[in-house]
N, C-alpha and C positions, 0 to 999 in steps of 0.2 A: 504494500500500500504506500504509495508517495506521500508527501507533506501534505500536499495540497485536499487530500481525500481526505487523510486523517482530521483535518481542522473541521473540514465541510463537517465529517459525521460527527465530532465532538460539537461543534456550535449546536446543530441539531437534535443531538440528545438532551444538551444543557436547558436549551429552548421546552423542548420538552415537559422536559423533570420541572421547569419551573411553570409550565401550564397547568402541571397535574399537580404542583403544590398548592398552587394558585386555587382552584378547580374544588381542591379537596377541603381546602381553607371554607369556602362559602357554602358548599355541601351540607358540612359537618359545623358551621358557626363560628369557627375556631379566627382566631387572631391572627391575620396573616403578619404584620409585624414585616421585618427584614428579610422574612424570610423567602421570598422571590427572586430576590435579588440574591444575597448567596446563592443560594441556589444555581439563577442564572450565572454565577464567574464561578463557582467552586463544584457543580454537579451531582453528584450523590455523595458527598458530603455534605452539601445541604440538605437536602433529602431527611440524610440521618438527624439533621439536625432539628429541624423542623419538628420530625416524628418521635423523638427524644428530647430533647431543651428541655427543662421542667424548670419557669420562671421561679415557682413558687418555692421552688429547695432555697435552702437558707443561706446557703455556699454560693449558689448560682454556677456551678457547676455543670457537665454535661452527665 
């Protein structure tokens, strides 16, 4: 796979990942917050972040 493939499929996954955080955010009520955005630069680590963060822990921790 050349550079130029590889970018194309990672922009497009990132894009993605971040419709369906987006998506699942208004679904389910949930506080979309920053997290789109990660999402859209960082890809399924945002994901994880999103569907783990727990604002409310006292540490603020992941």
């Amino acid at each position: 796979m050349d550079l130029q493939t590889f970018l194309a499929a990672t922009l497009t996954a990132h894009i993605g990942f971040a419709i369906f955080v987006t998506a699942h955010a208004r679904m389910t009520d949930r506080e979309l917050g920053k997290w789109p955005l990660i999402t859209l630069v960082f890809g399924l680590a945002g994901v994880a972040g999103y569907f783990f963060y727990d604002e409310s822990a006292k540490s603020g921790r992941i």
